[in-house]
C-alpha positions as CSV (number, residue, x, y, z in Angstrom):
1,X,17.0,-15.7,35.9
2,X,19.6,-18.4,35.1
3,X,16.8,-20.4,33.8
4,X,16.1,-17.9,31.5
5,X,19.4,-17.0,30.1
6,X,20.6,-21.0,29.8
7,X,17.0,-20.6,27.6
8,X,18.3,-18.0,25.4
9,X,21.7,-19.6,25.1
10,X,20.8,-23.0,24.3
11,X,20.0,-22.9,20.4
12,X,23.7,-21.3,20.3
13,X,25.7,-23.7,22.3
14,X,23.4,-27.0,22.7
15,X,24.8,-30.1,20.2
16,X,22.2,-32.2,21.4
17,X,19.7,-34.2,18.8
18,X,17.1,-32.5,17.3
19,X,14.6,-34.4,18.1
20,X,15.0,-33.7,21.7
21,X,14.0,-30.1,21.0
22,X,10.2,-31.4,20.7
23,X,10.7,-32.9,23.6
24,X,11.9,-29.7,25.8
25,X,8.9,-27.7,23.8
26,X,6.7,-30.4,25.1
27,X,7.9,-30.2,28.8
28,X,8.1,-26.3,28.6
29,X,4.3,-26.1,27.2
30,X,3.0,-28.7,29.4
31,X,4.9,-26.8,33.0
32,X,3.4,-22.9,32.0
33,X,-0.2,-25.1,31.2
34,X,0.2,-26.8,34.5
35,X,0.7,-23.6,36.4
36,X,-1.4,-21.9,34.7
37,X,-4.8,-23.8,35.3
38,X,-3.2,-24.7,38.9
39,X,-3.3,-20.9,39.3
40,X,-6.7,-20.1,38.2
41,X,-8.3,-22.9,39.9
42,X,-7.0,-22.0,43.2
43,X,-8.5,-18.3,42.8
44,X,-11.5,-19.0,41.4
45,X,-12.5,-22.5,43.1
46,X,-12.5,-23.4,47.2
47,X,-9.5,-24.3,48.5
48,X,-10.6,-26.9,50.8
49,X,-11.8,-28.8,47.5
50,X,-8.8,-28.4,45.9
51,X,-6.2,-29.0,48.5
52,X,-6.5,-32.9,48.1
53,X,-6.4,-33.3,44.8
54,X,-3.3,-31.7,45.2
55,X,-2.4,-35.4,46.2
56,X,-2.8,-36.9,42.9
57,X,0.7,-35.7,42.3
58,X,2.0,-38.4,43.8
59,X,-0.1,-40.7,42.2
60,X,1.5,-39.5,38.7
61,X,4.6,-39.1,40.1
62,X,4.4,-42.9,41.1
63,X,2.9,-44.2,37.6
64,X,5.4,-42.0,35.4
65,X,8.4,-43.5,37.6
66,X,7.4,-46.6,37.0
67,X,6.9,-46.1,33.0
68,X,9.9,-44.7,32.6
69,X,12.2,-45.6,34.7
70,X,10.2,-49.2,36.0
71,X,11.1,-47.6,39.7
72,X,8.6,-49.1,42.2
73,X,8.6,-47.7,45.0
74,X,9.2,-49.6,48.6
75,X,6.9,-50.0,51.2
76,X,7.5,-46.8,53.1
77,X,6.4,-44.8,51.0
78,X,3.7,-46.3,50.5
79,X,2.8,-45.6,54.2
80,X,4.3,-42.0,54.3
81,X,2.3,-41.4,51.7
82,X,-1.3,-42.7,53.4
83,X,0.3,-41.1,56.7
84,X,-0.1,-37.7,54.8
85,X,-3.4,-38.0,52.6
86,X,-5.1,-39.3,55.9
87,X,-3.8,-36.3,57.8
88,X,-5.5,-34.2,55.6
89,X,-8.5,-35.7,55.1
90,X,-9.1,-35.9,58.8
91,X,-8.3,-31.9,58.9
92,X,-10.5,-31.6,56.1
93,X,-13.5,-33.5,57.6
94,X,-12.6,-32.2,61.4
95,X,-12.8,-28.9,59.7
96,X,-16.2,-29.2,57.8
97,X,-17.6,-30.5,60.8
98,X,-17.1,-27.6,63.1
99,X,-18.3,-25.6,60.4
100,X,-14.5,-23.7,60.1
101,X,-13.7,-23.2,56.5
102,X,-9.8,-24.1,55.5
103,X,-7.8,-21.1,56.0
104,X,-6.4,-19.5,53.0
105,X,-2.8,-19.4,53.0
106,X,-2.1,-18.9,49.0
C-alpha cells in the first residue's frame, strides 16, 4: 500500500530530472512483465523444468552488477552459488530417477 500511495504522490512532490521518469516507467513496465510471464509460466508449464532456470537470476544479477556498478563478486559467492544450483540439480535428477515428480509448493 505505501508503494502505491508514494506512486500517486510522486508527480506532485518529486523535483527529480525528467528524464529519470523514463527510466522509473521502464523499471515499472519491465517488474509487472517480469511477474507476469513468471506467473503464467509456472501455471501452465512443469515446475520441475522451471525451478532451475529460476537460477539465471543470479546470473543477471551478477552481469548487471558488474555493468553498472563494475562490482565483481569474490570467490565465495562464487561457491555458495554452485553449492546451491548443484543442490538442486541433484534433487532434480534424484527426483526424476525414482520416478517422484517435484512437489508443488506455488
Amino acid at each position: 500500500m505505501g508503494t502505491l500511495f508514494a506512486g500517486l504522490c510522486l508527480p506532485f512532490f518529486w523535483t527529480g530530472l525528467p528524464s529519470a521518469y523514463v527510466l522509473l516507467a521502464g523499471i515499472i513496465i519491465s517488474g509487472f512483465l517480469s511477474q507476469f510471464f513468471k506467473n503464467n509460466a509456472y501455471k501452465h508449464g512443469e515446475i520441475s523444468f522451471l525451478s532451475p532456470l529460476i537460477y539465471f537470476n543470479i546470473v543477471w544479477a551478477t552481469l548487471l552488477g558488474w555493468a553498472v556498478w563494475k562490482e565483481i563478486p569474490e570467490i565465495h559467492v562464487y561457491i555458495g552459488c554452485a553449492i546451491i544450483i548443484c543442490s538442486n540439480l541433484l534433487i532434480t535428477w534424484r527426483e526424476q530417477k525414482m520416478g517422484q515428480p517435484h512437489r508443488e509448493t506455488f
